[in-house]
C-alpha positions as semicolon CSV with decimal commas, in nm:
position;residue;x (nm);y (nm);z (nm)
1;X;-1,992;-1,566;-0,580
2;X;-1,854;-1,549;-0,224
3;X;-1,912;-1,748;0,105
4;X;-1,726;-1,579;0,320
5;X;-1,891;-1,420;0,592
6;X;-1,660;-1,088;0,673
7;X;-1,584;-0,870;0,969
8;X;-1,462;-0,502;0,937
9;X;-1,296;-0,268;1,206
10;X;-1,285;0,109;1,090
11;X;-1,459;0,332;0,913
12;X;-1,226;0,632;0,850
13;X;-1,220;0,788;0,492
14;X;-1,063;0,493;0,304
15;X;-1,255;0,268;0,525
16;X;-1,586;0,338;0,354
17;X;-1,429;0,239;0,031
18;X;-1,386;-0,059;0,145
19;X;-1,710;-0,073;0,348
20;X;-1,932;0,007;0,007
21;X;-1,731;-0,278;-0,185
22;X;-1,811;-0,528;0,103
23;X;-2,159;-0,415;0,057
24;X;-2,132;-0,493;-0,319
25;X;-2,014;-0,810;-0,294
26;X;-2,249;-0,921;-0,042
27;X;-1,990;-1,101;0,210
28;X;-2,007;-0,787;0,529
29;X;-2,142;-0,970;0,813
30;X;-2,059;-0,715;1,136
31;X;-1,912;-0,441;1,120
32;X;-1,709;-0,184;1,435
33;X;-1,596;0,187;1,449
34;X;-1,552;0,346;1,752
35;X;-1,702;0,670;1,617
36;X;-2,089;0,578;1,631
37;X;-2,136;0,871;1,363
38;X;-1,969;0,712;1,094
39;X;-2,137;0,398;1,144
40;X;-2,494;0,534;1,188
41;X;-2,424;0,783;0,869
42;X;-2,283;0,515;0,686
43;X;-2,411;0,151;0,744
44;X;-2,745;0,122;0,544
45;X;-2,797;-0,205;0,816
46;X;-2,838;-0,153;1,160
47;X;-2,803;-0,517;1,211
48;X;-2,476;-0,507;1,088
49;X;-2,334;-0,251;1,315
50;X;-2,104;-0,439;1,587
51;X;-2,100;-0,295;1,953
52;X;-1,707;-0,367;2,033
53;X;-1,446;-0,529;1,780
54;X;-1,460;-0,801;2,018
55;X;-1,781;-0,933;1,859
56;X;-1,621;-0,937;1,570
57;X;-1,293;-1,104;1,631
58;X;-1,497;-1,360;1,900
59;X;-1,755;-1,456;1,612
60;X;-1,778;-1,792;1,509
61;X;-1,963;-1,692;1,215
62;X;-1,692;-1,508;1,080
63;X;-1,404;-1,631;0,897
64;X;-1,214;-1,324;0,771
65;X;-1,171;-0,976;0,904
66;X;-1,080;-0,649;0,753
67;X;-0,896;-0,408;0,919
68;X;-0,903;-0,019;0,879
69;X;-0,857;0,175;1,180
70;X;-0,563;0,407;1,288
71;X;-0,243;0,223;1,241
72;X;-0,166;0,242;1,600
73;X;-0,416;-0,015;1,659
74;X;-0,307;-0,220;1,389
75;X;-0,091;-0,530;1,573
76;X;-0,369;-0,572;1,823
77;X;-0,627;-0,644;1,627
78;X;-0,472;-0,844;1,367
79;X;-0,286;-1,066;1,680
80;X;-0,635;-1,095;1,819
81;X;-0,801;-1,209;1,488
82;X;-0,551;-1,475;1,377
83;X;-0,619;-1,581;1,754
84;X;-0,933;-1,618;1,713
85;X;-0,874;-1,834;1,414
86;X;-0,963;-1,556;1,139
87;X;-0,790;-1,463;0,770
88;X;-0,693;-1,075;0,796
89;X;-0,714;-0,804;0,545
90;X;-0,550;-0,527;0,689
91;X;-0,528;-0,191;0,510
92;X;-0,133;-0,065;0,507
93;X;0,074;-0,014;0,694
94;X;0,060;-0,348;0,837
95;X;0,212;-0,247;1,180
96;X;0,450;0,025;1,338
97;X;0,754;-0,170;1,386
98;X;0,955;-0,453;1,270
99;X;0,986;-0,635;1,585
100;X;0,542;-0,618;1,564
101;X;0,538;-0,721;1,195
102;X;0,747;-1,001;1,249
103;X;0,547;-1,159;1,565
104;X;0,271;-1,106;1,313
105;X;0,459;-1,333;1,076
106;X;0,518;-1,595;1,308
107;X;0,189;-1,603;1,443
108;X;0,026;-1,617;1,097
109;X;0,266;-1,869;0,998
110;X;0,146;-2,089;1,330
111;X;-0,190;-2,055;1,313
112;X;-0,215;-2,113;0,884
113;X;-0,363;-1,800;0,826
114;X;-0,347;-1,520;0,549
115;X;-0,235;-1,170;0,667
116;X;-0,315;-0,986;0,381
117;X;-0,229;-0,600;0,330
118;X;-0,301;-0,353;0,133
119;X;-0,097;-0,243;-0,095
120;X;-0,322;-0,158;-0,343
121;X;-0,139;-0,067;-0,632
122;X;-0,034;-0,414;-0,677
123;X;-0,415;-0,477;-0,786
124;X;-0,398;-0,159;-1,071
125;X;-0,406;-0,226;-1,407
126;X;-0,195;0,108;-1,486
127;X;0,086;-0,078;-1,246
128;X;0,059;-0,430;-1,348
129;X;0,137;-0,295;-1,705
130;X;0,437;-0,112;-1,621
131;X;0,549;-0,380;-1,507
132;X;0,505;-0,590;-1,807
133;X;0,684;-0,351;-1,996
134;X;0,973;-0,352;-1,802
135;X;0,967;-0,720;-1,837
136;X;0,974;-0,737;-2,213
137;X;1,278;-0,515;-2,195
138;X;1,159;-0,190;-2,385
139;X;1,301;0,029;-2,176
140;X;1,641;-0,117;-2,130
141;X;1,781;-0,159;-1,830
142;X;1,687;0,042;-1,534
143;X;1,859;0,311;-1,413
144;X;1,627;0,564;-1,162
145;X;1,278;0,513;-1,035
146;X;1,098;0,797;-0,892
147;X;0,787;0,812;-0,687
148;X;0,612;1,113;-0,568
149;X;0,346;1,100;-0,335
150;X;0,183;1,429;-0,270
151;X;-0,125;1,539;-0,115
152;X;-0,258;1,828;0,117
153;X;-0,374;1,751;0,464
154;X;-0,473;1,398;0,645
155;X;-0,184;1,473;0,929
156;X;-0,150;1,205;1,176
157;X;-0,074;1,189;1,525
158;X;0,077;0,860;1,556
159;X;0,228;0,771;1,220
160;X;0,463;0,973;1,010
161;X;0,401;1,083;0,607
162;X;0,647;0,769;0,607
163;X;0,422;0,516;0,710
164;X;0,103;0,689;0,586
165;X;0,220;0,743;0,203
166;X;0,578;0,631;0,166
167;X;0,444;0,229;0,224
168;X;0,255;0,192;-0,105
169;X;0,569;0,320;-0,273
170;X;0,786;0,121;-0,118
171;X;0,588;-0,182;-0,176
172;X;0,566;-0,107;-0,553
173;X;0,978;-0,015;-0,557
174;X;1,071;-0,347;-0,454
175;X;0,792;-0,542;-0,669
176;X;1,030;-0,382;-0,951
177;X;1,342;-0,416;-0,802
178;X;1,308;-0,763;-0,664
179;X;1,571;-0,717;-0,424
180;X;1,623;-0,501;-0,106
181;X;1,819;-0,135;-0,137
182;X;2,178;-0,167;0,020
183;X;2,171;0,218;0,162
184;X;1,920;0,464;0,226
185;X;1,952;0,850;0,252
186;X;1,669;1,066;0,455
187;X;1,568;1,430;0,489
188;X;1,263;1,497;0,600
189;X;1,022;1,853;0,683
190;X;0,881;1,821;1,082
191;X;0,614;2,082;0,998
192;X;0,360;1,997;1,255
193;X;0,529;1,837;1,498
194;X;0,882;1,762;1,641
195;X;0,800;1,338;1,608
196;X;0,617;1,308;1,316
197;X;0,765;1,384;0,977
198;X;0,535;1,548;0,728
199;X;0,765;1,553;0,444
200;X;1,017;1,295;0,360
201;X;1,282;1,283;0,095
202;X;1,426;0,920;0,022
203;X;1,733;0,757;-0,153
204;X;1,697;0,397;-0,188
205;X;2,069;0,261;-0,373
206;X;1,997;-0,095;-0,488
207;X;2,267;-0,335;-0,677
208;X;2,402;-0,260;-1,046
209;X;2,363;0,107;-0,995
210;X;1,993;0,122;-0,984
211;X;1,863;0,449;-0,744
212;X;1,515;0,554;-0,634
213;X;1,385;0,866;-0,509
214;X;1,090;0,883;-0,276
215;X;0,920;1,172;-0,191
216;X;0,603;1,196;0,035
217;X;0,440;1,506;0,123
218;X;0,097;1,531;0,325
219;X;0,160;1,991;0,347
220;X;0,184;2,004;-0,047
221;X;-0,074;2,277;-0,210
222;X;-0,089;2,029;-0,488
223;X;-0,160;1,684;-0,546
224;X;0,038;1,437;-0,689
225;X;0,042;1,069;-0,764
226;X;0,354;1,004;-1,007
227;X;0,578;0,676;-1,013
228;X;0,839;0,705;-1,320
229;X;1,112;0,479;-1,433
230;X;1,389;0,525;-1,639
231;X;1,550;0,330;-1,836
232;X;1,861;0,303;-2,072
233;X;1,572;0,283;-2,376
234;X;1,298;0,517;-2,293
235;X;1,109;0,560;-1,919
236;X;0,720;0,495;-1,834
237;X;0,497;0,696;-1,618
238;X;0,233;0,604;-1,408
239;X;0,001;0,883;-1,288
240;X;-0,281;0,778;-1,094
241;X;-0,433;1,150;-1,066
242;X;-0,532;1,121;-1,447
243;X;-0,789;0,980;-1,613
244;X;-0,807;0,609;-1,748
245;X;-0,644;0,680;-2,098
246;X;-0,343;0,880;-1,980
247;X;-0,253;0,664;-1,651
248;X;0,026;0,527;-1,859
249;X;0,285;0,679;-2,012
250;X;0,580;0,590;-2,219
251;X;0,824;0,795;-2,348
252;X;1,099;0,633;-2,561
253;X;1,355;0,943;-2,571
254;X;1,698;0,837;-2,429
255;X;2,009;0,956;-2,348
256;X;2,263;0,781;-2,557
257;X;2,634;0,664;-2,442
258;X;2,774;1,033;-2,602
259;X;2,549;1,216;-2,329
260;X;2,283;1,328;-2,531
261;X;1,906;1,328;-2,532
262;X;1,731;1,095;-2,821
263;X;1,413;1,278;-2,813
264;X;1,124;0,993;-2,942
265;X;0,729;1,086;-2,938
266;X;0,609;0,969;-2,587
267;X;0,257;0,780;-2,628
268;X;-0,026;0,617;-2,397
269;X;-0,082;0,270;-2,327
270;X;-0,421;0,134;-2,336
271;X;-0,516;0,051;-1,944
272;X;-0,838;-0,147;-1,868
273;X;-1,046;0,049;-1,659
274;X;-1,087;-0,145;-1,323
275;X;-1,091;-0,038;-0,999
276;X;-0,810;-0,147;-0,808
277;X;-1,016;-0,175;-0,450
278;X;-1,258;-0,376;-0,606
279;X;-1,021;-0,600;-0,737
280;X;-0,770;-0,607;-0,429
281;X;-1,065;-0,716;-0,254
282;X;-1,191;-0,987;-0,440
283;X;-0,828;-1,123;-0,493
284;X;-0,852;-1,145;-0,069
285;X;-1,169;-1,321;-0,114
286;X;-1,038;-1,580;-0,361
287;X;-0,742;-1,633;-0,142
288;X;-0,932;-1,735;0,161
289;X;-1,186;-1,946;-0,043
290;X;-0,879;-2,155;-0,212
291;X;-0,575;-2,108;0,041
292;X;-0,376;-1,931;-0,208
293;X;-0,067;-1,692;-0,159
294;X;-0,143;-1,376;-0,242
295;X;0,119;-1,138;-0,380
296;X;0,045;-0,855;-0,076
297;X;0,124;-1,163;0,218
298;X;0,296;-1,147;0,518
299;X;0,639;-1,207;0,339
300;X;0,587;-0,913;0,120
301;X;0,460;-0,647;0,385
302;X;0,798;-0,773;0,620
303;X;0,997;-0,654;0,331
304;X;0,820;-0,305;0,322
305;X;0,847;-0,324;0,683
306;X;1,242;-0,392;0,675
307;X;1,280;-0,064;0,454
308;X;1,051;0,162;0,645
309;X;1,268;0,001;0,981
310;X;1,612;0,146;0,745
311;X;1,454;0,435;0,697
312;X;1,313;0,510;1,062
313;X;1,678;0,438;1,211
314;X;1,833;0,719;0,922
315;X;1,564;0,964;1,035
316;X;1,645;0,921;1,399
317;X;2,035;0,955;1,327
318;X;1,970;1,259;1,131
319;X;1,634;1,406;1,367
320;X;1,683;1,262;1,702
């Protein structure tokens, strides 16, 4: 189905995800980790394994490169790649800074090829139809979003809960909103370390008197993947941690202009069962082979990148 002959870098936890979908599609060419354990336990192909990312990004048999090491690491490689004349998957977050994502921008721009990130809730069906809903009106008009990103462990040494979990949320906040918030609010929990937040609370205050709340936890005991909406009509949730019939929720209880609670029956919507990885991936693909936009593009990850930058400088005024 695909030509493309692909490059990865990094083969963490999510990386092998990405590496067995590669696999399945039949486009992996080379691949690079610098831990030679997770390549050796996980690459069925010894031919495939790389010795430096160099002979990745330096291949002239390559045309595209995915990108899934630590996020420190992030701007160098995907500089290097669209260098080297090479379409860039890159899982999220795209870089560390503004001032890096937007060199990345230009460069991209200069050299005519896609930066791609991964936001990967954009490519989930659960998602996409809470969106749709929203669009047809049947919640009214919005009022709070909520998203609640909770997990135990994965603590990082170089990137914050912010960058690690808050991103995706971010991403999928202004996909609603279509607009950037005029004010953030921060608190955050410095648990493990005196730089890097582990828990962050969020207030993002966008036009006509729309809110959301962020919260991202990597020292929760529980797990929890929960983006809500409410609306003047009714309010949807999207829970990722259950199973295919229950992803989506909506509840058409209100609260009416007297103060008080309509309750309505809350009921599922049908989601198509599709995994989102799978499909993130092969929307990449397609991109490349026909020099289309995709909706995760440079443009898209600067405005994450502009509200992770709002919320950084809040954290430092309120942290140090």
């Amino acid at each position: 189905m695909y030509k493309n002959n692909v490059g990865m870098i990094g083969l963490g936890s999510w990386g092998k995800n990405i590496y067995r979908n590669l696999e399945t599609l039949n486009v992996l060419k080379k691949i690079y980790d610098s831990n030679t354990e997770h390549l050796n336990n996980t690459v069925t192909s010894k031919k495939q394994i790389a010795n430096n990312a160099d002979e990745i990004i330096l291949s002239k048999d390559i045309d595209s490169i995915f990108i899934a090491s630590p996020a420190d690491t992030h701007k160098n490689y995907i500089i290097k790649s669209l260098l080297n004349n090479k379409n860039v998957f890159v899982e999220k977050p795209l870089c560390l800074s503004l001032k890096d994502a937007t060199e990345i921008k230009k460069l991209s721009s200069e050299v005519n090829k896609i930066c791609f990130v991964g936001h990967l809730l954009h490519y989930h069906n659960g998602f996409n139809e809470l969106k749709n809903i929203i669009k047809l009106g049947k919640i009214g008009n919005l009022q709070i979003i909520k998203a609640n990103r909770l997990n135990f462990g994965a603590i990082r040494q170089k990137e914050s809960v912010l960058f690690d979990l808050a991103s995706h949320d971010i991403s999928m906040i202004l996909s609603i909103t279509e607009a950037m918030p005029k004010k953030v609010e921060v608190n955050a929990i410095f648990n493990n370390s005196k730089k890097i937040a582990d828990f962050i609370n969020v207030l993002l205050y966008f036009e006509n008197d729309l809110t959301a709340v962020i919260n991202s936890d990597w020292i929760s005991p529980y797990k929890e993947h929960r983006f809500s909406v409410l609306g003047s009509k009714g309010s949807l949730i999207f829970d990722d941690t259950k199973d295919w019939t229950n992803k989506l929720i909506i509840n058409p209880s209100y609260i009416n202009k007297e103060k008080k609670i309509i309750y309505k029956p809350e009921k599922a919507i049908e989601v198509l069962n599709d995994e989102p990885l799978k499909k993130e991936i092969e929307t990449f693909l397609q991109c490349v082979k026909k020099n289309h936009k995709p909706i995760t593009d440079i443009d898209e990850a600067i405005n994450v990148q502009v509200v992770l930058d709002m919320i950084e400088k809040e954290l430092r005024k309120n942290y140090g």
